[in-house]
C-alpha positions in Angstrom: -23.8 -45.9 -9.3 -20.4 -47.1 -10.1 -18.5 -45.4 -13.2 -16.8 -46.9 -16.2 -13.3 -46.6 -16.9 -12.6 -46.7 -20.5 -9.0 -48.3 -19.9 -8.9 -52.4 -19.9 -6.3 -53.3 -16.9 -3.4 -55.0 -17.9 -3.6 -59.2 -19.0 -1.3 -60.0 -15.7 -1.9 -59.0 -12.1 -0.1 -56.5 -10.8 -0.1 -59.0 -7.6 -2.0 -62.1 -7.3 -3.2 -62.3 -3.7 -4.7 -65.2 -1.6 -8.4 -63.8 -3.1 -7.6 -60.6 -4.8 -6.1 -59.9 -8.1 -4.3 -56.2 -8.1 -3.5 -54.3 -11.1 -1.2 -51.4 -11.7 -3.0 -49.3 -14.3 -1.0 -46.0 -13.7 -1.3 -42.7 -12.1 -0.7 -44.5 -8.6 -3.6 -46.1 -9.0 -4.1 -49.9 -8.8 -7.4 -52.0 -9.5 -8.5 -54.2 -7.0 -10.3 -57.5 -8.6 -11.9 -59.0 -5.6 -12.5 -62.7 -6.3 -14.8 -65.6 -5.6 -11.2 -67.6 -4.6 -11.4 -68.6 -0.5 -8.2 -69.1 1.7 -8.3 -70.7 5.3 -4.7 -71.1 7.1 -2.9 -69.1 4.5 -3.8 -71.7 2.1 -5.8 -71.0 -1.6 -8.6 -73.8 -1.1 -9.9 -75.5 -4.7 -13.1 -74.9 -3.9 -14.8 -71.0 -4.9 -17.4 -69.3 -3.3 -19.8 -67.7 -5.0 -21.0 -63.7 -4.7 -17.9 -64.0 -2.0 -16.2 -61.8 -4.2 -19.1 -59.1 -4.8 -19.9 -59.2 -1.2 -16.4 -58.3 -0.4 -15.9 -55.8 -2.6 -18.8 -53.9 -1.7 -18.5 -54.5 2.0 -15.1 -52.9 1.9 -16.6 -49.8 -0.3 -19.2 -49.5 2.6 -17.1 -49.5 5.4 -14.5 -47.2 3.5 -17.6 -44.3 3.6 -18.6 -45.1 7.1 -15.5 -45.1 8.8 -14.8 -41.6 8.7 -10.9 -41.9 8.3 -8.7 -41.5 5.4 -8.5 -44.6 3.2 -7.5 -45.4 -0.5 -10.4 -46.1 -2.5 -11.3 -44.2 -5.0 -14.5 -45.4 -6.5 -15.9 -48.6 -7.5 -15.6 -50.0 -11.2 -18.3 -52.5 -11.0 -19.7 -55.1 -8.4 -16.4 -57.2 -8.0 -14.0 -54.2 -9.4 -12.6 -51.3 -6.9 -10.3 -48.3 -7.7 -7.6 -47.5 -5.4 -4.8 -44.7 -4.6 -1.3 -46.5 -4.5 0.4 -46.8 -1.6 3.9 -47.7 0.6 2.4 -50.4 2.3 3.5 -51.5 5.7 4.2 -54.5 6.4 2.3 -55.1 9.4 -0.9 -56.5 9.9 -3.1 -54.8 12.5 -5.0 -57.0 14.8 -7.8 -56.2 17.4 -9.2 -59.2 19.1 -11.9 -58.9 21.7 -12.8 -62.5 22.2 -10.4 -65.7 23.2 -10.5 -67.2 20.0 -8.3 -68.6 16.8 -5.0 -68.4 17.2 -5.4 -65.8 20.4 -7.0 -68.9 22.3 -4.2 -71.3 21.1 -0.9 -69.4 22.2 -2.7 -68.3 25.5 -3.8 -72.0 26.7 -0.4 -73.0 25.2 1.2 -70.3 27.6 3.3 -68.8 24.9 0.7 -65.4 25.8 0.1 -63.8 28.6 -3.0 -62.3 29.5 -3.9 -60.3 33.1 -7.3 -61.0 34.7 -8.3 -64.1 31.1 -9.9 -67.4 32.1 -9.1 -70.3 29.3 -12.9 -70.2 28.2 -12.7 -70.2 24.5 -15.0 -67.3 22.9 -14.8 -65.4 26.5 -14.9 -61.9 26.0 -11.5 -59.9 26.9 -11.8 -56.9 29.9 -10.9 -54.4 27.1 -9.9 -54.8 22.8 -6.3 -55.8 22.7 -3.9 -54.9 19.5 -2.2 -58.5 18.6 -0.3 -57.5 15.3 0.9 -60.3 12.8 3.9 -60.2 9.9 2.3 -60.3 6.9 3.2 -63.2 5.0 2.2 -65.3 1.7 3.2 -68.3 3.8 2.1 -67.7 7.4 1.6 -64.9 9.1 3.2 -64.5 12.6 2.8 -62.6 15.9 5.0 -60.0 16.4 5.8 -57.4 19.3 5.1 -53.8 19.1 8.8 -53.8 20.0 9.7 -55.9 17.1 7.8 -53.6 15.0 9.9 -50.8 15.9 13.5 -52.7 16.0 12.3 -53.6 12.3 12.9 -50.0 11.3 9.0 -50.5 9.8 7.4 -47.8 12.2 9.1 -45.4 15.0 7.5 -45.4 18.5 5.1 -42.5 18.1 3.5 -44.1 14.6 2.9 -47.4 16.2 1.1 -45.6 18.7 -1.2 -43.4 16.9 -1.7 -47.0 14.4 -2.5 -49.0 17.9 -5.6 -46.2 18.9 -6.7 -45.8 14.8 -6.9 -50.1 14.6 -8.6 -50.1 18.1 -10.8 -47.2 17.6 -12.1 -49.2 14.1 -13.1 -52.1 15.6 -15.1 -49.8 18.3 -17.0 -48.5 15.8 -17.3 -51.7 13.1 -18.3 -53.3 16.9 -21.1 -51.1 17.3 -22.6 -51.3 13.9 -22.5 -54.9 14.1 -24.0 -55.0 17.7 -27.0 -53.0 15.7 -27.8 -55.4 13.5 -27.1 -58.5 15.9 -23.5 -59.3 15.6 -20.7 -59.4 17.8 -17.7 -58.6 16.2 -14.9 -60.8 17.4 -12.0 -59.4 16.2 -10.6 -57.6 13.5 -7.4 -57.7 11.1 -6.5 -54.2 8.8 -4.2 -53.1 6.6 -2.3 -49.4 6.5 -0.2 -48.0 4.1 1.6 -44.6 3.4 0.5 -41.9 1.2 3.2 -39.6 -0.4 2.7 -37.1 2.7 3.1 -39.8 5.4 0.2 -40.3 6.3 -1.3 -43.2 7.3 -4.2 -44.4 5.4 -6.5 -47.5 6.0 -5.8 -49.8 3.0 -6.8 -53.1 1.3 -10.1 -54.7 2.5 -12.2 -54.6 5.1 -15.1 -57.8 5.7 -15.5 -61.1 6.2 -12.0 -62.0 5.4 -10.9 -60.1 7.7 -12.9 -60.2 10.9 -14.8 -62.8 12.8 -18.7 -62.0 13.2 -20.9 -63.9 15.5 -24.5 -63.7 15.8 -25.5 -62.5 19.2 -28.8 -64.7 19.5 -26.4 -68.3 19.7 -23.2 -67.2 21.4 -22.3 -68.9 24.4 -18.8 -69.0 25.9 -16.7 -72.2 26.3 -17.6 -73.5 22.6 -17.2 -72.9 19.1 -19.2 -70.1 17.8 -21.2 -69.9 14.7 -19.7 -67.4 12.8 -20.7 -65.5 9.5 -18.0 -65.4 7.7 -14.8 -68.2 6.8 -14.9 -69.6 10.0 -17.3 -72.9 9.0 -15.1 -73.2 6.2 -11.9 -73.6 8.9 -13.6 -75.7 11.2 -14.2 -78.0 8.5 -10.7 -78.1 7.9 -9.8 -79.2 11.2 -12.4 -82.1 11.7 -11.6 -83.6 8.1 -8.1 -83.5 9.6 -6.4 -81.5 7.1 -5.2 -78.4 9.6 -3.3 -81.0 11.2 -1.3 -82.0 8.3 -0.9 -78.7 7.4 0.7 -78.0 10.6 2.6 -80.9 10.9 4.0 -80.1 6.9 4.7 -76.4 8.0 6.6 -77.7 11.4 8.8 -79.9 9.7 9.2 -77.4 6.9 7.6 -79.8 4.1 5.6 -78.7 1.3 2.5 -77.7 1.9 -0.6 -80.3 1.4 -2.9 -79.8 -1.3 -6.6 -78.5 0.6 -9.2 -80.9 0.3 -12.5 -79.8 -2.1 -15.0 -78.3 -0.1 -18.2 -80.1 -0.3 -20.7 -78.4 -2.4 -23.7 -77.5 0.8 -20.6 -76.0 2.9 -20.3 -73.9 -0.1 -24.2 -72.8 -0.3 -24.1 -72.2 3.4 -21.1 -70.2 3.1 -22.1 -67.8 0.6 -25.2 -67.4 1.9 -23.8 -66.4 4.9 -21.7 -63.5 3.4 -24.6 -62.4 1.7 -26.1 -62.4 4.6 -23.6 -60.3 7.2 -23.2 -57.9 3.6 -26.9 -57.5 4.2 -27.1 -56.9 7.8 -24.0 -55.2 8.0 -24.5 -52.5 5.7 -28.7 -52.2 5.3 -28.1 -52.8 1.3 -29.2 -56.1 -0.5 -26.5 -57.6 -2.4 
């Protein structure tokens, strides 16, 4: 049962994310408003999903109780609404891929990646999880090195380290679960931040957005998968053409090109399918 807070949060975000709205409504807390708003390529699409938000928000509450590991929520405020301890965020995105895929599959057949013992079969499973961290970026997000990490002045040696086994050791056990209830887990991008000890504590979101989940019964290497979360919505993107120009903008450092409306059965079928891996996922009905 979630429980009321009295207090309105303020008229203006705090931060107005690519699908979340964040509030600062004191005592180092901030309110999470997780929103039906979709992004695909670091672009806000026109187009809104619905129950994407409510399936997020309550996917990330879920995983927050099962992970066993410290973390920032507090409680939920209602179906699209989560409370959360404040913290010094760091500016790293932590990536786990266990599959040749996305952007992993790109820079290795481009050669700008080098992987030990990888055949170019797109969706091929990796001999072991591998930690492929990103900037974090309103524009792009970019690889970056643990090496870079550390030059940055963001992390020392010995905090990248014990982030590396935390990020790697999540996706174990989010694999798992998702192997249970007939998913494969393809890879998975999380958020840390510091609490006023140091610590580090898991933070943000963890679902859909931020993971790619396969159902076991229809993959197959050396295609595209089907996939249970944003990934339709992406592959539309690229056969209507409009990753191209969006690539071709960003290369040539033009403004960005406005999405295209997503048409209105991709829509259906894509918040069915978040209600759906909510569902399986967690053993709750949305």
């Amino acid at each position: 049962m979630t429980q009321k807070d009295p207090t309105p949060p303020p008229q203006v975000p705090f931060k107005r994310g690519k699908v979340k709205d964040v509030y600062d409504i004191g005592n180092d807390q901030l309110l999470f408003v997780f929103t039906d708003r979709v992004s695909a390529y670091d672009v806000v699409l026109p187009s809104t999903i619905p129950k994407k938000g409510e399936a997020l928000c309550k996917m990330a509450a879920f995983w927050f109780d099962y992970l066993k590991t410290p973390h920032h929520m507090v409680r939920l405020k209602d179906p699209q609404r989560m409370i959360v301890r404040k913290l010094k965020m760091i500016p790293v995105e932590c990536v786990v891929r266990g599959y040749l895929y996305g952007s992993l599959y790109e820079r290795f057949t481009k050669h700008e990646i080098f992987l030990p013992s990888v055949e170019p079969v797109l969706a091929a499973k990796l001999p072991e999880p591998i930690f492929d961290p990103t900037t974090k970026s309103e524009k792009k997000d970019e690889p970056i090195t643990v090496e870079q990490i550390e030059d940055e002045g963001w992390l020392d040696a010995e905090q990248i380290a014990a982030l590396k086994e935390r990020t790697v050791s999540i996706y174990k056990t989010i694999l798992d679960r998702a192997d249970s209830a007939g998913f494969i887990l393809a890879d998975l991008k999380l958020e840390f931040g510091f609490d006023e000890e140091e610590n580090i504590i898991l933070a943000d979101s963890v679902g859909p957005d931020e993971f790619r989940l396969w159902p076991k019964e229809s993959y197959a290497p050396g295609k595209v998968q089907e996939s249970y979360d944003k990934q339709p919505i992406r592959d539309w993107l690229s056969k209507v053409g409009y990753k191209k120009n969006l690539d071709q903008a960003r290369k040539q450092g033009m403004t960005v090109p406005r999405p295209p409306d997503i048409p209105e059965d991709l829509i259906s079928e894509t918040s069915r399918r978040y209600i759906i891996a909510y569902e399986r996922l967690t053993g709750l009905k949305l």
